[in-house]
C-alpha positions, 0 to 999 in steps of 0.5 A, a space after each residue: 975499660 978505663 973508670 972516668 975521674 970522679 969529681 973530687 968535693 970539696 967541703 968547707 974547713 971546719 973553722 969557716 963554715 955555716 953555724 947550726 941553728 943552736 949555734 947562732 948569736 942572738 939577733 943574727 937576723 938583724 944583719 939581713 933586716 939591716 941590709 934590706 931596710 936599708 935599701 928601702 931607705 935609698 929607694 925612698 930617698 930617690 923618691 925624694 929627689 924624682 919628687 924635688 922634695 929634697 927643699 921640703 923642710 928648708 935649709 936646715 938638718 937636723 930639724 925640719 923648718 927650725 922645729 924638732 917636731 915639725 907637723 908638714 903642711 905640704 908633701 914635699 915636706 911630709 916626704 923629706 920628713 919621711 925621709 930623715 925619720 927612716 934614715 934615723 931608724 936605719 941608723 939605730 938598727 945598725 948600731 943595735 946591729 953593732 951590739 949584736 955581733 959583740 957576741 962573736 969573736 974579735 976579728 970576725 968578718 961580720 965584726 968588722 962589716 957591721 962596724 964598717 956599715 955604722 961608719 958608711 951610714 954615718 957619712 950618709 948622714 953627713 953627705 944628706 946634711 951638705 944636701 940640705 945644708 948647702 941647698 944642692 936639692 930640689 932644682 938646684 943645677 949647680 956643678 957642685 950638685 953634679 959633683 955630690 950625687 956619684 959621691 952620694 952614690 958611691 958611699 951608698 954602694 960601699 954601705 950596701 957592700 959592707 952591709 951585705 958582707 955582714 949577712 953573709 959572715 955573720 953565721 959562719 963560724 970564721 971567715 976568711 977572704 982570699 983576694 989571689 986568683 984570676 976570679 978574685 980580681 975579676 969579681 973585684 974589678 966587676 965591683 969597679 965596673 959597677 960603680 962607674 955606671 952607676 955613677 953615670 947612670 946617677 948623673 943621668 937620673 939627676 939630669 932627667 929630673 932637672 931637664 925631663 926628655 920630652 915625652 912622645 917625640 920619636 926616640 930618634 928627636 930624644 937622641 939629637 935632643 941629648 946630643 944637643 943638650 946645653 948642660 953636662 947632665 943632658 949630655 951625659 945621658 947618651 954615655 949612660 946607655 952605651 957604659 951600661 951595655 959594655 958592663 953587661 958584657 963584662 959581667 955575664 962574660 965573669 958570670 959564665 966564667 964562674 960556672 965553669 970553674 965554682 959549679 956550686 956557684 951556678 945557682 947564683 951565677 944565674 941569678 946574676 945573669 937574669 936580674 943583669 938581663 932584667 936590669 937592661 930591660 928595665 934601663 930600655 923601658 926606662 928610656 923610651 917612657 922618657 924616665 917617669 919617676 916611678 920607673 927611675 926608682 924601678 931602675 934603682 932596685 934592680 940595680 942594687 939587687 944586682 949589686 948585692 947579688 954580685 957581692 955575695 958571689 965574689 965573697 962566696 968565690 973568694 971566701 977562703 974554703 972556695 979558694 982552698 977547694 979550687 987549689 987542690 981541685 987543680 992540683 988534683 987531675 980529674 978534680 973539681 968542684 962541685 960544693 963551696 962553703 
């Protein structure tokens, strides 16, 4: 009887894989303190706009009211306050961040992501200030506003990017991206697809605050009341759901590909998929409660989980150990791959 193939493994170049404990930079653990305070601080700050707290301290940035030292006297005012001093503090960890992986080699990819996320933190900063600045908060209705809100949402997603990219490279010896390869381009055209209904679905979280759907008509009337709407933000809300949908379909499509050609990737394939499932659970909720603020910022985590969840499967897929590993398991018959670096 003819013995079957034995499935070949594939194990990461010395150069790329993960550090040993003893082997690990001083404060490495800021790269993932980084990444997940930062999305606590996105969370909050759409605590802000659901709370039209975006005008707490009036037309100026950096001081709140004209005062360095601002006591609040109202909560939209605490709340924006709040807001500011989380968003400084972010910006002091990834600068401590920035010190800390000094202590790796020039070039290093976490080097790199960590200077990367000082730079995207910074415009933040800056789109923040031309919120306040130009008054396109609270209930302001203004195209502008409509113009500046994916813009916000696109560099956030790139600072989450970068950010996660950091946590990931930071306690591996040298990293490598391979961006060849039909799963490179379908995880980075999945970045795309991400960012596009995200920025739709930020038009429509900014239409729901500025024009709420009716709460407790039949969900039939909220459809004739979208189609109906007189602004592009109340319009939109009807592309949001179907953008969304075909997404999904692409993602889990890419998802379940992966399975079959990384195993070692299935884990967080799975993972991929479950939180997409819970994602268009949430989104559905989220319509027929008429988007309640709380369940808005609900919407948001999940979807930045996703997201980062999708990053670091396309970095462990196209990480060059992984894209050395299904080279030869291809070239090799019978071969595959059960373990990526």
């Amino acid at each position: 009887m003819t013995a079957l193939p034995l499935p070949s493994v594939e194990h990461p170049a010395p150069e790329e894989s993960s550090l040993a404990s003893s082997e690990r930079i001083r404060g490495a653990w800021l790269a993932k303190a980084a990444l997940f305070y930062t999305l606590f601080v996105i969370l909050f700050g759409a605590l802000v706009r659901v709370t039209g707290s975006g005008a707490g301290c009036g037309q100026h940035w950096p001081t709140c009211h004209g005062e360095i030292a601002h006591l609040p006297r109202s909560i939209e005012t605490l709340i924006e306050l709040t807001h500011r001093v989380t968003s400084g503090l972010s910006l002091v960890l990834v600068v401590v961040l920035v010190l800390v992986v000094r202590q790796l080699p020039p070039g290093h990819l976490a080097r790199r992501g960590a200077w990367f996320s000082l730079v995207f933190l910074v415009f933040e900063a800056l789109i923040g200030a031309g919120l306040v600045l130009f008054e396109l908060v609270a209930k302001n209705t203004s195209e502008a506003r409509a113009v500046v809100m994916p813009a916000h949402l696109v560099n956030t997603s790139l600072l989450m990017l970068v950010l996660t990219l950091t946590a990931w490279a930071i306690n591996r010896r040298s990293p490598t991206l391979s961006f060849a390869g039909l799963p490179a381009g379908l995880m980075l055209l999945g970045l795309g697809v991400l960012v596009a209904v995200s920025t739709t679905g930020a038009l429509t979280a900014l239409g729901d605050t500025l024009y709420p759907v009716t709460h407790g008509v039949p969900l039939s009337e909220r459809v004739q009341e979208v189609r109906s709407g007189a602004t592009l933000l109340e319009r939109v809300r009807s592309l949001h759901p179907l953008c969304a949908l075909f997404a999904a379909l692409y993602l889990f499509g890419v998802a379940s590909y992966v399975k079959s050609v990384a195993p070692g990737q299935a884990s967080l394939s799975l993972w991929v998929v479950l939180v997409l499932f819970a994602q268009l659970g949430v989104g559905v909720v989220n319509i027929w409660l008429s988007a309640p603020a709380w369940m808005q910022i609900v919407h948001l985590a999940v979807a930045n989980v996703l997201w980062v969840l999708w990053v670091l499967l396309g970095l462990e897929l196209m990480s060059g150990a992984a894209a050395r590993a299904r080279g030869a398991s291809i070239s090799r018959p019978g071969g595959s791959i059960s373990s990526l670096g």
